[in-house]
C-alpha positions in Angstrom: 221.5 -2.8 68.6 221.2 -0.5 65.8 219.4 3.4 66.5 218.3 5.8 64.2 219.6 9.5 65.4 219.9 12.9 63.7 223.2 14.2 62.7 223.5 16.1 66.1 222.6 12.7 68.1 224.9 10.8 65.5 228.1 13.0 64.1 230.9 11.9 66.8 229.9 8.1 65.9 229.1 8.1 63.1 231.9 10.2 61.4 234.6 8.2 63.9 233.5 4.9 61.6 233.0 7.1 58.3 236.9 8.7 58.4 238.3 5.1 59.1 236.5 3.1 56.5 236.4 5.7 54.3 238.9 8.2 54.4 242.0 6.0 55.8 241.0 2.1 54.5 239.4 3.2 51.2 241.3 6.7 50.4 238.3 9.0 50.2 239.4 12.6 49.9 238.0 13.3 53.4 236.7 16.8 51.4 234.6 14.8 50.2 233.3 12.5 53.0 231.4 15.0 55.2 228.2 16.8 52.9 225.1 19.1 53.0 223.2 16.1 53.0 224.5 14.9 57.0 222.4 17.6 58.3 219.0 16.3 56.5 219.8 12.6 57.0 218.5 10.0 59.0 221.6 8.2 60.5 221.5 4.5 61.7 224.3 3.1 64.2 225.0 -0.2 65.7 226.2 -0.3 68.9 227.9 -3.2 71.0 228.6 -2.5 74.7 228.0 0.8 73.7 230.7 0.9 71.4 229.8 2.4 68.1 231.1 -0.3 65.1 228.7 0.5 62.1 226.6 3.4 60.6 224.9 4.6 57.7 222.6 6.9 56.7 219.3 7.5 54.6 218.2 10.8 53.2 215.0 11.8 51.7 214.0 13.2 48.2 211.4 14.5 47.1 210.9 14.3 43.2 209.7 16.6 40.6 206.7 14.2 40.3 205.8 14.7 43.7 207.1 11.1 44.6 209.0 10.5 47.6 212.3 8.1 47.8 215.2 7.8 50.4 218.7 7.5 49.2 220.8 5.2 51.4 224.4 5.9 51.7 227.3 5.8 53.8 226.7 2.3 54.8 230.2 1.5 56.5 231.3 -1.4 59.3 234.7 -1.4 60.9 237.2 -4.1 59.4 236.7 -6.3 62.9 233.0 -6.3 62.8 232.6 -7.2 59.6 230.9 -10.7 58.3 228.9 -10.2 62.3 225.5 -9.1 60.0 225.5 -5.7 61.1 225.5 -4.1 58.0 222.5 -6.2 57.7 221.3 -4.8 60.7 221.6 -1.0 59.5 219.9 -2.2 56.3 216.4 -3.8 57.6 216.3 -0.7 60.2 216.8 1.9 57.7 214.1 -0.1 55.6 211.7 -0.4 58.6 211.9 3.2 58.9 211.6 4.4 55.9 208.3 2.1 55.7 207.2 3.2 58.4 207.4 6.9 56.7 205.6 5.5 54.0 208.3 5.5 51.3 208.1 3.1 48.9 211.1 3.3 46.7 215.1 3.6 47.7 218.3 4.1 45.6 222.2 4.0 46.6 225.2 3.9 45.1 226.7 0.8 45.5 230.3 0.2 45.8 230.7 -2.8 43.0 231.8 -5.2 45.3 229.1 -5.1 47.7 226.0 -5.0 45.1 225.1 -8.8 46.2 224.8 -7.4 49.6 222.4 -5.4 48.5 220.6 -7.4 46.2 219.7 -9.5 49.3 217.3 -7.0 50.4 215.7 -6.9 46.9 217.8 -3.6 45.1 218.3 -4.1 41.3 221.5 -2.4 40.0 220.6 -0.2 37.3 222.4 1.8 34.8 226.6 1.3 34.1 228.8 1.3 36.3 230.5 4.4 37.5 233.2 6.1 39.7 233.0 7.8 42.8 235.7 9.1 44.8 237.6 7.2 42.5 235.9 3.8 43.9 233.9 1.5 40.8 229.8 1.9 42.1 226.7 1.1 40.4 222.9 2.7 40.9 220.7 0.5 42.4 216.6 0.6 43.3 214.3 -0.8 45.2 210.8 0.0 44.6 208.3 -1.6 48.0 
C-alpha cells in the first residue's frame, strides 16, 4: 500500500529506507542525503504489514515561465523488496498525484542503471550523463 505524507508524517520511514539504500549500500555522504527540499516535498511510502520497505519523494517547482513541474527523487526500495513492483508502486502514485494537482510535466535524476525503469512510465533521458554523489545519473522528462 503506498501513502503520500508530508515530511512530518513521513521522516522516521522514510529516512530509515533513505540512510540504508543510500548512505550504507550506495555510499552517499549522508551530508548530503537529508535537504531543504524534505520539508516542501510530497513523500510516497509503501508499507507491508505496516512495515515501511520503499519511499520516494516528489517536489514542486515553479518555473520562471510560470510553468509548474514536480521533480521526483529519492526513489529508494530495500534490497529484499526489490523486483516485488513497488518502486512501481511509488511511481504511478506519485504520478496520480501530481495529476491530480494538475502538473503536467516531471524531471528526476536518474541513477544510469535504473533509466529503463523509468522509461516504462514514459520519461525520456535528456542531456549527458552526469555525477551525483559520485553515482553516474542522467536528466530525464516527462511532459503529460
Amino acid at each position: 500500500m503506498v501513502e503520500i505524507k508530508t515530511w512530518n508524517e513521513a521522516q522516521e520511514d522514510s529516512y530509515g529506507i533513505r540512510e540504508e539504500v543510500f548512505i550504507h549500500e550506495q555510499g552517499v555522504p549522508e551530508s548530503l542525503e537529508l535537504d531543504e527540499f524534505d520539508e516542501i516535498a510530497w513523500h510516497a511510502l509503501v508499507y507491508l504489514d505496516q512495515i515501511p520497505v520503499a519511499t520516494s519523494r516528489m517536489v514542486r517547482e515553479e518555473l520562471d515561465d510560470h510553468r509548474v513541474l514536480y521533480r521526483i527523487g529519492r526513489m529508494a526500495v530495500l534490497r529484499e523488496y526489490r523486483g516485488c513492483g513497488y518502486g512501481s508502486d511509488m511511481m504511478q502514485a506519485l504520478l496520480k498525484y501530481g495529476q491530480s494537482e494538475g502538473v503536467q510535466e516531471y524531471y528526476l535524476h536518474a541513477q544510469t542503471y535504473a533509466v529503463k525503469f523509468y522509461e516504462r512510465f514514459g520519461f525520456i533521458a535528456e542531456g549527458d550523463e552526469f555525477e551525483e554523489a559520485g553515482i553516474p545519473h542522467l536528466q530525464m522528462r516527462l511532459k503529460k
